[in-house]
PDB file with SEQRES, HELIX, SHEET and CRYST1 records, atoms N, CA, C and O in Angstrom:
SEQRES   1 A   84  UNK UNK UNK UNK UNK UNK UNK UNK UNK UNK UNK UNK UNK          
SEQRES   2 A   84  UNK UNK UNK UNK UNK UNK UNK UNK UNK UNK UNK UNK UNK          
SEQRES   3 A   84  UNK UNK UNK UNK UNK UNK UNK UNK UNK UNK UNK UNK UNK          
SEQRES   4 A   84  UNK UNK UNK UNK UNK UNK UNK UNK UNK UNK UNK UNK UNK          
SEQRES   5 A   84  UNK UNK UNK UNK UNK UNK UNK UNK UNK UNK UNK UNK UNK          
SEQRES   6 A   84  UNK UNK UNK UNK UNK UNK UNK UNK UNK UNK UNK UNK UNK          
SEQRES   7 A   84  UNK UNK UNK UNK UNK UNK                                      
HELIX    1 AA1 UNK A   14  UNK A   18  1                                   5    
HELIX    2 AA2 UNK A   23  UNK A   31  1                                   9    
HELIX    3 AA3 UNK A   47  UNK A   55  1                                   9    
HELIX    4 AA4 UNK A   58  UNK A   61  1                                   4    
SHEET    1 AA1 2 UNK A   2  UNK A   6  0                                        
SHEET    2 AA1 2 UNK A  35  UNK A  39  1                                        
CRYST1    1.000    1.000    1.000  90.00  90.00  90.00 P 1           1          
ATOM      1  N   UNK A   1     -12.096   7.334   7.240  1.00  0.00           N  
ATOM      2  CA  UNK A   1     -10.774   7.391   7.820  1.00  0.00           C  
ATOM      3  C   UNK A   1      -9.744   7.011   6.756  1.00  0.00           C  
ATOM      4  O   UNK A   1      -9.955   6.037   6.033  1.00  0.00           O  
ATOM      5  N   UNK A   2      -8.603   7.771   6.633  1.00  0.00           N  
ATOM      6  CA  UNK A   2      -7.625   7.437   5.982  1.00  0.00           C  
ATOM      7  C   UNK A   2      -6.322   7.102   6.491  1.00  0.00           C  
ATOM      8  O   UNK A   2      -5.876   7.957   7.256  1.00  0.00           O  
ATOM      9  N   UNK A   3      -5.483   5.971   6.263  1.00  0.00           N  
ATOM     10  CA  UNK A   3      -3.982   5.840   6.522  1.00  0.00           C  
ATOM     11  C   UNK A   3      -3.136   6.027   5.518  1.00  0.00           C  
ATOM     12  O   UNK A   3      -3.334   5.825   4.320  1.00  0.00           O  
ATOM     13  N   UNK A   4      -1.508   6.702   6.432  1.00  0.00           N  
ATOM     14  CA  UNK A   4      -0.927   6.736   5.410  1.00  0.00           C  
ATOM     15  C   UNK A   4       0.366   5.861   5.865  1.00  0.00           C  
ATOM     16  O   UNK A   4       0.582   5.487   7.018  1.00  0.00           O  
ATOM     17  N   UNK A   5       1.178   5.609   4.736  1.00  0.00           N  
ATOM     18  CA  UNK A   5       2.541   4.717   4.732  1.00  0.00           C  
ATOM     19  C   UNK A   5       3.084   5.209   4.091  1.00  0.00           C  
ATOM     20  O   UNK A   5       2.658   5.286   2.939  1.00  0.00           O  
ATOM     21  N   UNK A   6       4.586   5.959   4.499  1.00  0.00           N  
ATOM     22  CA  UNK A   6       5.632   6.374   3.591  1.00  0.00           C  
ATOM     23  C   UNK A   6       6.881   5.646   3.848  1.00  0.00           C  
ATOM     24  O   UNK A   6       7.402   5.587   4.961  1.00  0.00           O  
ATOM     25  N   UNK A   7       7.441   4.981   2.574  1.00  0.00           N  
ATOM     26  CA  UNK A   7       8.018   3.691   2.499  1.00  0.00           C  
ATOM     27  C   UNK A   7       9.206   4.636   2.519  1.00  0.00           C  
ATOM     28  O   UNK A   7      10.146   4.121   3.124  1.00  0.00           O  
ATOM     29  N   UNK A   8       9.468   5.839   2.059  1.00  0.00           N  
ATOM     30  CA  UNK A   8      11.337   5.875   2.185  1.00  0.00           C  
ATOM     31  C   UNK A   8      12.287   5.846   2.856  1.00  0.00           C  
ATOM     32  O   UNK A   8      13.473   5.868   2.529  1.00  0.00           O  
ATOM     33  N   UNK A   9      11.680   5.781   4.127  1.00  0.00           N  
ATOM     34  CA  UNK A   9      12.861   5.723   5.139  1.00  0.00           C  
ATOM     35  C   UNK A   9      13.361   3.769   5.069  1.00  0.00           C  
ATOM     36  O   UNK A   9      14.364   3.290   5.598  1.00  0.00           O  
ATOM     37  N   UNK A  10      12.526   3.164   4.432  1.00  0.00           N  
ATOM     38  CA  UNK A  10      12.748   1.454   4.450  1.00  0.00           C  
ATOM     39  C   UNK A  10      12.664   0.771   2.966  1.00  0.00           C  
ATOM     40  O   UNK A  10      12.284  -0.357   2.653  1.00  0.00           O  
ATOM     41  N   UNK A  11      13.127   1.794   2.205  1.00  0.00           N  
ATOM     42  CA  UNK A  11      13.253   1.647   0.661  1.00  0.00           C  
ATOM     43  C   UNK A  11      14.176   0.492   0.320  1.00  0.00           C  
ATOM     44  O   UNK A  11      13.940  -0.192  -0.676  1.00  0.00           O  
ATOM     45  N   UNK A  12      14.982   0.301   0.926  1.00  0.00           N  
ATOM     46  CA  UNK A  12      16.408  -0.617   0.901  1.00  0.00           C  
ATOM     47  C   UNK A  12      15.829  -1.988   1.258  1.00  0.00           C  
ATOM     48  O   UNK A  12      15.965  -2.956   0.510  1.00  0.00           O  
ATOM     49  N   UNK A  13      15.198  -2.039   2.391  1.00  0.00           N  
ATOM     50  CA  UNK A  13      15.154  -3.299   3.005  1.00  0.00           C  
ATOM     51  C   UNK A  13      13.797  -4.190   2.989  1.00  0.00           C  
ATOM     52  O   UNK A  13      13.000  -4.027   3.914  1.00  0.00           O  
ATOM     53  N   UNK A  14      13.503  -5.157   1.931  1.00  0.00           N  
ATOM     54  CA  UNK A  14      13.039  -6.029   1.821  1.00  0.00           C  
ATOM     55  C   UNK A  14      11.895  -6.887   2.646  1.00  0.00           C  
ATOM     56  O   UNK A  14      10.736  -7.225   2.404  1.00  0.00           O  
ATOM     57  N   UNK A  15      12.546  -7.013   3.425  1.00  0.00           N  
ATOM     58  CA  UNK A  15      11.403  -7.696   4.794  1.00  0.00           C  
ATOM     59  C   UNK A  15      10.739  -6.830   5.197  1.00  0.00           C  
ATOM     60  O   UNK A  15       9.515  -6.927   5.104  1.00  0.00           O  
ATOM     61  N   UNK A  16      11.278  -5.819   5.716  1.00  0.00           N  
ATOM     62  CA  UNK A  16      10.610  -4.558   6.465  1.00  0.00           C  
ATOM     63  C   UNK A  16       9.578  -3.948   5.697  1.00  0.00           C  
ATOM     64  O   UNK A  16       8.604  -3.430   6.244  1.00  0.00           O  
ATOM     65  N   UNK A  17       9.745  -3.980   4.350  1.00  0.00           N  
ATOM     66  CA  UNK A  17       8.865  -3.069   3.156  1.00  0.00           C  
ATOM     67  C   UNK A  17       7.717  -3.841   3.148  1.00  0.00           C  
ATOM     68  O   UNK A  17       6.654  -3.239   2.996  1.00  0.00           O  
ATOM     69  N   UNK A  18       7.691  -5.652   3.344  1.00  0.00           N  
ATOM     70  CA  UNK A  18       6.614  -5.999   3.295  1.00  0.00           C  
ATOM     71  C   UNK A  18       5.983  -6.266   4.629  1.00  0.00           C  
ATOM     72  O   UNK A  18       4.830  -6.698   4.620  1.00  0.00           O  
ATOM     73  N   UNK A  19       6.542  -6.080   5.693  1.00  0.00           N  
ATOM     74  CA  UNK A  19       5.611  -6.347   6.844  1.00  0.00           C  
ATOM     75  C   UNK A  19       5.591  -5.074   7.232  1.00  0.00           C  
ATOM     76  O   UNK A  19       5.533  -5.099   8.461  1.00  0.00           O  
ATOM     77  N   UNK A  20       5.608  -3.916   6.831  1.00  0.00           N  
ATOM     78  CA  UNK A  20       5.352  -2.591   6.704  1.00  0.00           C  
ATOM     79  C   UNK A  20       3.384  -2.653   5.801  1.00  0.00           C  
ATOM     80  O   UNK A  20       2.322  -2.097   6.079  1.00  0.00           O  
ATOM     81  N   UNK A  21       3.747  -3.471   4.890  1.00  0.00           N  
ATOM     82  CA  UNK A  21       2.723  -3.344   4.193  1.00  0.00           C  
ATOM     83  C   UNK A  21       1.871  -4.123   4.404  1.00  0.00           C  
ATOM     84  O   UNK A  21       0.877  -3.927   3.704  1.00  0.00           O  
ATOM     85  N   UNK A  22       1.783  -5.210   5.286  1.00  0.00           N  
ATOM     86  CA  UNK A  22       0.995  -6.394   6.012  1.00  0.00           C  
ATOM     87  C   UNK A  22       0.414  -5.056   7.183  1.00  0.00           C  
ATOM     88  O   UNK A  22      -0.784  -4.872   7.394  1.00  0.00           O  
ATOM     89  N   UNK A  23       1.213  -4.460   7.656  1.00  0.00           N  
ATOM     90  CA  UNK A  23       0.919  -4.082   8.942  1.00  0.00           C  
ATOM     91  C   UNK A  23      -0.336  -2.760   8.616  1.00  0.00           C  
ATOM     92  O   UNK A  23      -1.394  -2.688   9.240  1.00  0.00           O  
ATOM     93  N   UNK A  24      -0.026  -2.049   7.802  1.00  0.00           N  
ATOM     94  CA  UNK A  24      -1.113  -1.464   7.507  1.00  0.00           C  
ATOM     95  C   UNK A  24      -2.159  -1.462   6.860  1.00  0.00           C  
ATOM     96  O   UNK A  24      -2.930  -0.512   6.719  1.00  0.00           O  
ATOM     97  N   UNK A  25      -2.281  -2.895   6.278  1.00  0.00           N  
ATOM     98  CA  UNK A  25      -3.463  -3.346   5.871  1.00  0.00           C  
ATOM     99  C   UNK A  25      -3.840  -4.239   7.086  1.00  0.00           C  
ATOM    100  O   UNK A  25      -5.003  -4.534   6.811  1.00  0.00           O  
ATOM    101  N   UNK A  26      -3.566  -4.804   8.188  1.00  0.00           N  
ATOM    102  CA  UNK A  26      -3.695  -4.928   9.458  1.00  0.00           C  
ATOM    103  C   UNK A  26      -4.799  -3.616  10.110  1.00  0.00           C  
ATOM    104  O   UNK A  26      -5.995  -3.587  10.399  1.00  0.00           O  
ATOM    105  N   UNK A  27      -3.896  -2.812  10.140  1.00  0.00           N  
ATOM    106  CA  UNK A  27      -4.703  -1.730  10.947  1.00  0.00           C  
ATOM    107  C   UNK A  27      -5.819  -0.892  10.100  1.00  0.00           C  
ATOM    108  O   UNK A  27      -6.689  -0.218  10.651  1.00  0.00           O  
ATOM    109  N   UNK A  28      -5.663  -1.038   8.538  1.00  0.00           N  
ATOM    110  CA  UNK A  28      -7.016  -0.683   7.715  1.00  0.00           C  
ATOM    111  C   UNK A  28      -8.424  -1.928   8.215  1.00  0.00           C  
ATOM    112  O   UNK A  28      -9.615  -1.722   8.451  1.00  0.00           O  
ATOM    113  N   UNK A  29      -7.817  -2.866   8.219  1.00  0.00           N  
ATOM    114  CA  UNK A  29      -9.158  -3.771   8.613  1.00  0.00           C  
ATOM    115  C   UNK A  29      -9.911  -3.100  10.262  1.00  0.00           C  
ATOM    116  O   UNK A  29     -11.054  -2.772  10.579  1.00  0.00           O  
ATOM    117  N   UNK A  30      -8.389  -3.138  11.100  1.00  0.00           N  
ATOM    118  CA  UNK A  30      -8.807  -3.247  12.387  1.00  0.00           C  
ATOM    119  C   UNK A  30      -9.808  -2.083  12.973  1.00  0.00           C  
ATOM    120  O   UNK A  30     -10.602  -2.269  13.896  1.00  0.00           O  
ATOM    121  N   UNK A  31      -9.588  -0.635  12.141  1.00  0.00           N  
ATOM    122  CA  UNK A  31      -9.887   0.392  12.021  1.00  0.00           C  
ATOM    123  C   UNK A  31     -11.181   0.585  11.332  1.00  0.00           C  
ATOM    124  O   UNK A  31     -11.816   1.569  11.712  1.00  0.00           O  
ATOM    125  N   UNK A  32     -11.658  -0.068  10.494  1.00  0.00           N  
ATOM    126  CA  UNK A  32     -12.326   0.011   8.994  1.00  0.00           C  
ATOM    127  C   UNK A  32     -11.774   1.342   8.582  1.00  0.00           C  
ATOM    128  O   UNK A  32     -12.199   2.410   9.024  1.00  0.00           O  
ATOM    129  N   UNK A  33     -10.786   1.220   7.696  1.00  0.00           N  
ATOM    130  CA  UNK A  33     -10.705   2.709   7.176  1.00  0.00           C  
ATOM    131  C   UNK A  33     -11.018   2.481   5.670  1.00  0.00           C  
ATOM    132  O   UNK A  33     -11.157   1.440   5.028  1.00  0.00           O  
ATOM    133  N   UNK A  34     -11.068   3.465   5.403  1.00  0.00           N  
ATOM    134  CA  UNK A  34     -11.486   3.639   3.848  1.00  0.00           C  
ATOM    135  C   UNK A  34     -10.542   3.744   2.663  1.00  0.00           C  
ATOM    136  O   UNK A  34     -10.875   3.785   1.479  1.00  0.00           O  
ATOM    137  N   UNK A  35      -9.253   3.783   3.187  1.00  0.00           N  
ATOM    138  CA  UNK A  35      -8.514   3.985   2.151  1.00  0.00           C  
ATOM    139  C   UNK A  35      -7.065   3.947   2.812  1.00  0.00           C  
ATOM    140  O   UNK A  35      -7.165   3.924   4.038  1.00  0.00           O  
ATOM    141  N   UNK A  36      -5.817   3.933   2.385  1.00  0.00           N  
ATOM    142  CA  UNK A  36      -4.649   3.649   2.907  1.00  0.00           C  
ATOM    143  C   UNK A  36      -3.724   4.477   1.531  1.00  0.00           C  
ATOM    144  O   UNK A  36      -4.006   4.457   0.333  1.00  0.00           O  
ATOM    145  N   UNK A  37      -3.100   4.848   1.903  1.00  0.00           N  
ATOM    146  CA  UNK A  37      -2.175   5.690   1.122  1.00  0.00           C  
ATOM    147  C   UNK A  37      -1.049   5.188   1.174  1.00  0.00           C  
ATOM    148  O   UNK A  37      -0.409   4.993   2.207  1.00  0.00           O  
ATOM    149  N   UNK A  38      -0.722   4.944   0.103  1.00  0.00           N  
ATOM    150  CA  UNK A  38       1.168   4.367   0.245  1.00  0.00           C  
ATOM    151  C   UNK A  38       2.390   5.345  -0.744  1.00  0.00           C  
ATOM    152  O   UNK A  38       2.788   5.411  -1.907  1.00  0.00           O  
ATOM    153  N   UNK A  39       2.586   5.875   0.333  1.00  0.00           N  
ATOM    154  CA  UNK A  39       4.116   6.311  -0.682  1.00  0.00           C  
ATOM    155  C   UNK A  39       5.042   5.648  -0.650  1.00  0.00           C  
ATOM    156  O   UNK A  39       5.558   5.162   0.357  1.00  0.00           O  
ATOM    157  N   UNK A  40       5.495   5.503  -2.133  1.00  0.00           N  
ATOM    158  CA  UNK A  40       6.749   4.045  -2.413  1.00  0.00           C  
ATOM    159  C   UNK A  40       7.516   5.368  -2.790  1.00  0.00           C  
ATOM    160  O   UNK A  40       8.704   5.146  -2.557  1.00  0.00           O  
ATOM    161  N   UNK A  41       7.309   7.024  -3.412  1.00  0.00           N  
ATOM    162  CA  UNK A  41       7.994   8.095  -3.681  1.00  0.00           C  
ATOM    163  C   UNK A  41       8.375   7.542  -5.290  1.00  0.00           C  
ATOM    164  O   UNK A  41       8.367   6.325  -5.481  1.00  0.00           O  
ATOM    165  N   UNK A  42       8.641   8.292  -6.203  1.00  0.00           N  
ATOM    166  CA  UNK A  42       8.937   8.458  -7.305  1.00  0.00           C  
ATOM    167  C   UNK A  42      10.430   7.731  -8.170  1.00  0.00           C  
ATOM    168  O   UNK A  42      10.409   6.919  -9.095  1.00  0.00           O  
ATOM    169  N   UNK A  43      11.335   8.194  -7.665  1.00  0.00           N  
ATOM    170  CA  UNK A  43      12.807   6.887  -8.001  1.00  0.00           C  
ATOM    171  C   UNK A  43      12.763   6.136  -9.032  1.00  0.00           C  
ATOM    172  O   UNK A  43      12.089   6.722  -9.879  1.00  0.00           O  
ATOM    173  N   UNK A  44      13.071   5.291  -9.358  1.00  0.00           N  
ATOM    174  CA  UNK A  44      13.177   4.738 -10.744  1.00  0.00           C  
ATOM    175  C   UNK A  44      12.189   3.832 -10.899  1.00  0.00           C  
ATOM    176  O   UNK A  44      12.091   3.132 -11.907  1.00  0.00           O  
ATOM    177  N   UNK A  45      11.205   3.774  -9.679  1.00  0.00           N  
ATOM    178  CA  UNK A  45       9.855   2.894  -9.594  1.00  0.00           C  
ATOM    179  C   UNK A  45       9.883   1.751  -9.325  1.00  0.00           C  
ATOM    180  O   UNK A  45       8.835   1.170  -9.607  1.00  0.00           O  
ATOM    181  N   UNK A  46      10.948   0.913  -8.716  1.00  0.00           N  
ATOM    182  CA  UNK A  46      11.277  -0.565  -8.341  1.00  0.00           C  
ATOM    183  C   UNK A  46      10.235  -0.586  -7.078  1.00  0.00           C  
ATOM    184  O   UNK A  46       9.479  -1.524  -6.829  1.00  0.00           O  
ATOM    185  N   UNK A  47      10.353   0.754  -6.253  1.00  0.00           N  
ATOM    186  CA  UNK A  47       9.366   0.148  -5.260  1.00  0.00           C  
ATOM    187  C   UNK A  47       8.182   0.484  -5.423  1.00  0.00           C  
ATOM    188  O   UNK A  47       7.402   0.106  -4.549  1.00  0.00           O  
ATOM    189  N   UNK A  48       7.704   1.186  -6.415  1.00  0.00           N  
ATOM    190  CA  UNK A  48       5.957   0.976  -6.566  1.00  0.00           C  
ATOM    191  C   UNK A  48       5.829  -0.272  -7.481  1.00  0.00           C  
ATOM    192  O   UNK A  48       4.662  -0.633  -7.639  1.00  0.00           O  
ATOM    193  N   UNK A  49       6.574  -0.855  -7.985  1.00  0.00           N  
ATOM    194  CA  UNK A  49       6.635  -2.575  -8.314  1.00  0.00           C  
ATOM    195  C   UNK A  49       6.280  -3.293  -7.326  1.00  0.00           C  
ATOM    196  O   UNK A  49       5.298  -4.035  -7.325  1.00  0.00           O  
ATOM    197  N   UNK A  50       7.066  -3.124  -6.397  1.00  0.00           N  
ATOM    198  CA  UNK A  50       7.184  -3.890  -5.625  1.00  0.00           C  
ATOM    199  C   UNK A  50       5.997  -3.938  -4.595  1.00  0.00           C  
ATOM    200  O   UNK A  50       5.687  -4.933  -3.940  1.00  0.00           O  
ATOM    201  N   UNK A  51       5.452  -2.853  -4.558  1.00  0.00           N  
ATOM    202  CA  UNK A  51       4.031  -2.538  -3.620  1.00  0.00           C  
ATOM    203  C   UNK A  51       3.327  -3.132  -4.582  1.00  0.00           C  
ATOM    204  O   UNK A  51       2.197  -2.804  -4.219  1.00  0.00           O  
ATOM    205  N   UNK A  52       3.235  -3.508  -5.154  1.00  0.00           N  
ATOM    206  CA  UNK A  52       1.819  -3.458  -6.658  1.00  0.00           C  
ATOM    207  C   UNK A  52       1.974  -4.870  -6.525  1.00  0.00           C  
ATOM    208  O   UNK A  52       1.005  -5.429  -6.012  1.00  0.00           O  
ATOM    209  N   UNK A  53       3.107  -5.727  -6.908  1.00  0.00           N  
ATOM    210  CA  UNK A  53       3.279  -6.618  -6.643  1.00  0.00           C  
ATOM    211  C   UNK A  53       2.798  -7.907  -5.476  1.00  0.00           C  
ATOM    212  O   UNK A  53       2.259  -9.009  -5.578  1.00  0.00           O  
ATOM    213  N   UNK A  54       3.279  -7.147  -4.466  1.00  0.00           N  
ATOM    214  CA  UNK A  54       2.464  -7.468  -2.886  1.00  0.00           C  
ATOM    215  C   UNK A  54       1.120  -7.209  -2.751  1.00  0.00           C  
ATOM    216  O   UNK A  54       0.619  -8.148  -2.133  1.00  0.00           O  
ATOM    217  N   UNK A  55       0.074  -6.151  -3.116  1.00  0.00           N  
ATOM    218  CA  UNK A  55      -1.215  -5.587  -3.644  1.00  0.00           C  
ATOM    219  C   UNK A  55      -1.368  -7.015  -4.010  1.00  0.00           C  
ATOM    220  O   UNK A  55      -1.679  -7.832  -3.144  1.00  0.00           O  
ATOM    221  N   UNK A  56      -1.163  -7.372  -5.266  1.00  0.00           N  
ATOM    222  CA  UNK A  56      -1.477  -8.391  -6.261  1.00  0.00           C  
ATOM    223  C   UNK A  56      -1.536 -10.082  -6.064  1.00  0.00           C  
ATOM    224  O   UNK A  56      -1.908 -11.058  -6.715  1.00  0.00           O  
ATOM    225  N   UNK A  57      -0.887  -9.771  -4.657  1.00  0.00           N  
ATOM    226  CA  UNK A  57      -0.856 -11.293  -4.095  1.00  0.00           C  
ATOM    227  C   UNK A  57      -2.240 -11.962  -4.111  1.00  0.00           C  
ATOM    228  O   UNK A  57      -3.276 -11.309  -4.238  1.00  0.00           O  
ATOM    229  N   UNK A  58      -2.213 -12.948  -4.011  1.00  0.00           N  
ATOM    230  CA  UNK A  58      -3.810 -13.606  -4.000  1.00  0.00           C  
ATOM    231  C   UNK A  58      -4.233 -13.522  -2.510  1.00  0.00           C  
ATOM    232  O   UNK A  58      -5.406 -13.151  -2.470  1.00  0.00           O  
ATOM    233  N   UNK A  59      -3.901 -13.654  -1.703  1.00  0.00           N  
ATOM    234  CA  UNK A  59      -4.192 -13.455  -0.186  1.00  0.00           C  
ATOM    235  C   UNK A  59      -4.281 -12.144  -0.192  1.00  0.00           C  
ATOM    236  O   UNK A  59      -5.387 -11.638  -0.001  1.00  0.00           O  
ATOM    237  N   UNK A  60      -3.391 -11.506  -0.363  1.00  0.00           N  
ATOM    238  CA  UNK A  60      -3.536 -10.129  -0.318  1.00  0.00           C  
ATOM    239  C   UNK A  60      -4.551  -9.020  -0.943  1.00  0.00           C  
ATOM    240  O   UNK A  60      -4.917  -7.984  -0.389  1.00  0.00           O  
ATOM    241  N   UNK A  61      -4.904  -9.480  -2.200  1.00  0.00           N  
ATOM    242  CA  UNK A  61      -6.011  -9.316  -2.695  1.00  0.00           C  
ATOM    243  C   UNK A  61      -7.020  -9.822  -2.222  1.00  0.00           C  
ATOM    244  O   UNK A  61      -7.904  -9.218  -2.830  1.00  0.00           O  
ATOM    245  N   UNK A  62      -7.494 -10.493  -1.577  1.00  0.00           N  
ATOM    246  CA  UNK A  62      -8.923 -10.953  -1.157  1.00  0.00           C  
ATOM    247  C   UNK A  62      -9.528  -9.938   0.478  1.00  0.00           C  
ATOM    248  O   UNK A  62     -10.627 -10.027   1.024  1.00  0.00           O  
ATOM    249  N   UNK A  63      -8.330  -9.044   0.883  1.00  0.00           N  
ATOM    250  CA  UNK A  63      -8.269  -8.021   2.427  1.00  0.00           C  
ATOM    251  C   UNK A  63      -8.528  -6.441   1.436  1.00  0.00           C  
ATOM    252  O   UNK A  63      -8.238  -5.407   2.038  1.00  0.00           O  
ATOM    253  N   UNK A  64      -8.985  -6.317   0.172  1.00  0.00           N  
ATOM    254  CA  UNK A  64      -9.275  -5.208   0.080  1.00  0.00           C  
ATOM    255  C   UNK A  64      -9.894  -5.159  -1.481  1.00  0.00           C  
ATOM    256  O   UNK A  64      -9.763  -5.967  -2.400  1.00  0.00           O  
ATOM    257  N   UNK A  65     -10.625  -3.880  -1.409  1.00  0.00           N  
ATOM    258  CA  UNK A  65     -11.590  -3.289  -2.792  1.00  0.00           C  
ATOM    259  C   UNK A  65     -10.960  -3.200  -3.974  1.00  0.00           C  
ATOM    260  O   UNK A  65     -11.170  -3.932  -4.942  1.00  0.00           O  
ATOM    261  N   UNK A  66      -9.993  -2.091  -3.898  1.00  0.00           N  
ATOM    262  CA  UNK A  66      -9.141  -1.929  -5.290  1.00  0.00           C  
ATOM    263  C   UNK A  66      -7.923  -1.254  -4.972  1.00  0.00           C  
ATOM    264  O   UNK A  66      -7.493  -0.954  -3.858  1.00  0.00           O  
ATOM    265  N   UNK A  67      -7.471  -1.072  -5.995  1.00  0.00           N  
ATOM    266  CA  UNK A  67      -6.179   0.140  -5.761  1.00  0.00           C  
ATOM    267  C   UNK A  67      -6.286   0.824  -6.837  1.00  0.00           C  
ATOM    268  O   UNK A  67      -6.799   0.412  -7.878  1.00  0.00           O  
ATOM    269  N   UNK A  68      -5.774   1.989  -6.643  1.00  0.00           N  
ATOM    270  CA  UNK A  68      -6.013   3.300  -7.637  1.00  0.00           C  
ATOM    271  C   UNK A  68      -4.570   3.824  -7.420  1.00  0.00           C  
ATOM    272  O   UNK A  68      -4.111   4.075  -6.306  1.00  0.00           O  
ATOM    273  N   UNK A  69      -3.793   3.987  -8.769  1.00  0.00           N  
ATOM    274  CA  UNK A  69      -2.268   4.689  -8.920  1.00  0.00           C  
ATOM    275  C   UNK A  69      -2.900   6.007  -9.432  1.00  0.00           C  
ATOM    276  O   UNK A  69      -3.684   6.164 -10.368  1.00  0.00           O  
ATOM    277  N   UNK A  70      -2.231   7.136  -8.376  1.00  0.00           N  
ATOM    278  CA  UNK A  70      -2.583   8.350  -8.672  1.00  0.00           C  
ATOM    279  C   UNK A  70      -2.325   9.040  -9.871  1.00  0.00           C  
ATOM    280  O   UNK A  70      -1.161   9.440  -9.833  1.00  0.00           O  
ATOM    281  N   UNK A  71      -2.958   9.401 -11.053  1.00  0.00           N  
ATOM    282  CA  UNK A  71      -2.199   9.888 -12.160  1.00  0.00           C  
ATOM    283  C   UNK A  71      -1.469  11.311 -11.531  1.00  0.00           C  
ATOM    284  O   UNK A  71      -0.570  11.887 -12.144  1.00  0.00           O  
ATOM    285  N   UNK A  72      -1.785  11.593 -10.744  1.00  0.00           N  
ATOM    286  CA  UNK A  72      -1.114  13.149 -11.110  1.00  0.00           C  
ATOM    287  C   UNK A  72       0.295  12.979  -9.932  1.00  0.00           C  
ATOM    288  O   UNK A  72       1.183  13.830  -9.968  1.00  0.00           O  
ATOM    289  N   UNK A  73       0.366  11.836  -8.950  1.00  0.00           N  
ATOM    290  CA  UNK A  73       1.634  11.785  -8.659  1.00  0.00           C  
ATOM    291  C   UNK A  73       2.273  10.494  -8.990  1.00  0.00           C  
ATOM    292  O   UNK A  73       1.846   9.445  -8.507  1.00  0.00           O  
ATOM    293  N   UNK A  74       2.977  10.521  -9.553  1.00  0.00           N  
ATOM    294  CA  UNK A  74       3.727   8.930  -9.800  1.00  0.00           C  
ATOM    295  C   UNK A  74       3.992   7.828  -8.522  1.00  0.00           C  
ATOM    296  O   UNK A  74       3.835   6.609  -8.441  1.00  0.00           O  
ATOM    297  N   UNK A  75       4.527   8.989  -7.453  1.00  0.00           N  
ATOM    298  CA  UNK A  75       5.107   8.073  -6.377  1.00  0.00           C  
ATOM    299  C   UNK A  75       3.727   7.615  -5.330  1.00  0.00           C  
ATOM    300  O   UNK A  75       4.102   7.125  -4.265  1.00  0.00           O  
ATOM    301  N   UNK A  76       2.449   7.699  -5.476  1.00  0.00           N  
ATOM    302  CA  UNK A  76       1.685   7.204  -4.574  1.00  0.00           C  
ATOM    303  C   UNK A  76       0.801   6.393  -4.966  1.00  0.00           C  
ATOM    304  O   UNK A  76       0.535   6.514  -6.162  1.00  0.00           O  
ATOM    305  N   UNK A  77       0.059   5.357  -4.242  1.00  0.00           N  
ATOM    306  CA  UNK A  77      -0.675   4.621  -4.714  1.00  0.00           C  
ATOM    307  C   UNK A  77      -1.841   4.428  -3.501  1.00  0.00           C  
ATOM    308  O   UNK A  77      -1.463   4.399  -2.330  1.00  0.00           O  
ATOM    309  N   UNK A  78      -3.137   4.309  -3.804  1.00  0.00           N  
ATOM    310  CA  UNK A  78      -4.038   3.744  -3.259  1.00  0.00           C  
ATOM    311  C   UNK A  78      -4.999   3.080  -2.778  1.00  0.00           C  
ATOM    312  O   UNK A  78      -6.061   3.516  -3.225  1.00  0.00           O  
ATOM    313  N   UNK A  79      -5.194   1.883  -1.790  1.00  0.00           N  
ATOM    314  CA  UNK A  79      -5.595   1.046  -1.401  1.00  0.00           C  
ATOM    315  C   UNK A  79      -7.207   1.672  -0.770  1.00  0.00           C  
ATOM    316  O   UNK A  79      -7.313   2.551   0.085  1.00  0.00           O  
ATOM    317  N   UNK A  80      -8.075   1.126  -1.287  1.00  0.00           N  
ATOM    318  CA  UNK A  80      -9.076   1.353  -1.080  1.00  0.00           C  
ATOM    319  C   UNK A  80      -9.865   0.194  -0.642  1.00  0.00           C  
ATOM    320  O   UNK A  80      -9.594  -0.841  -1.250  1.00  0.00           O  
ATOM    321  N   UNK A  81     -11.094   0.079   0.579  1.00  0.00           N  
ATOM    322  CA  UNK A  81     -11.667  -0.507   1.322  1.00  0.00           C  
ATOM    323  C   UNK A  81     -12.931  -0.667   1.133  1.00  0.00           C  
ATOM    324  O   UNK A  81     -13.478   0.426   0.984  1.00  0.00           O  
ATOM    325  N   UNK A  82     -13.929  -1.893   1.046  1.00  0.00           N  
ATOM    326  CA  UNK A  82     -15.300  -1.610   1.244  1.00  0.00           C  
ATOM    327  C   UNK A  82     -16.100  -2.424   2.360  1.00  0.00           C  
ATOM    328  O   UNK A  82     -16.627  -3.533   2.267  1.00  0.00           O  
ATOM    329  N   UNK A  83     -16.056  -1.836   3.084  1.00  0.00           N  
ATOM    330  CA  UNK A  83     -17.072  -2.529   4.722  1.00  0.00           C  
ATOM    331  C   UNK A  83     -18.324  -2.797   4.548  1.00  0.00           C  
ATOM    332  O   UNK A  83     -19.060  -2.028   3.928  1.00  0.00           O  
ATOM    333  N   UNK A  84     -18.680  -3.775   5.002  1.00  0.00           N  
ATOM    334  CA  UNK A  84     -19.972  -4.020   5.014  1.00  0.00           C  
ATOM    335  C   UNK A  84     -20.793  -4.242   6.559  1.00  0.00           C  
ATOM    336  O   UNK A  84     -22.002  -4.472   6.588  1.00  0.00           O  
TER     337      UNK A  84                                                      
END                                                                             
């Protein structure tokens, strides 16, 4: 199973971007999905910082496998899962 998250409609706003991103790593657990897709979209890249960033948290890191930045699109990134 895969999810996806497309951040541009909440590019601006701060709080929302991260409990946007709590929330679907929420429903990747609740689900077991395998992977979660995030579009932060391409722009001058502050918000795939800013996702990568949150990714990188220490709590946040310990709710998932890896992440993989797509080479062939700039603006997406992916959160990947391993269930046991």
């Amino acid at each position: 199973m895969k999810l996806k998250l497309d951040l541009h409609d909440i590019y601006n706003r701060g709080g929302q971007i991260d409990r946007a991103l709590a929330d679907i790593l929420d429903e990747a657990e609740a689900t077991k999905a395998s992977v979660v897709e995030i579009i932060p979209g391409k722009g001058s890249g502050q918000l795939k910082k800013r996702v990568l960033r949150f990714l990188d948290r220490k709590d946040v890191k310990a709710r998932y496998h890896r992440v993989e930045k797509d080479s062939r699109n700039f603006g997406r990134v992916f959160v990947h899962f391993r269930w046991r």
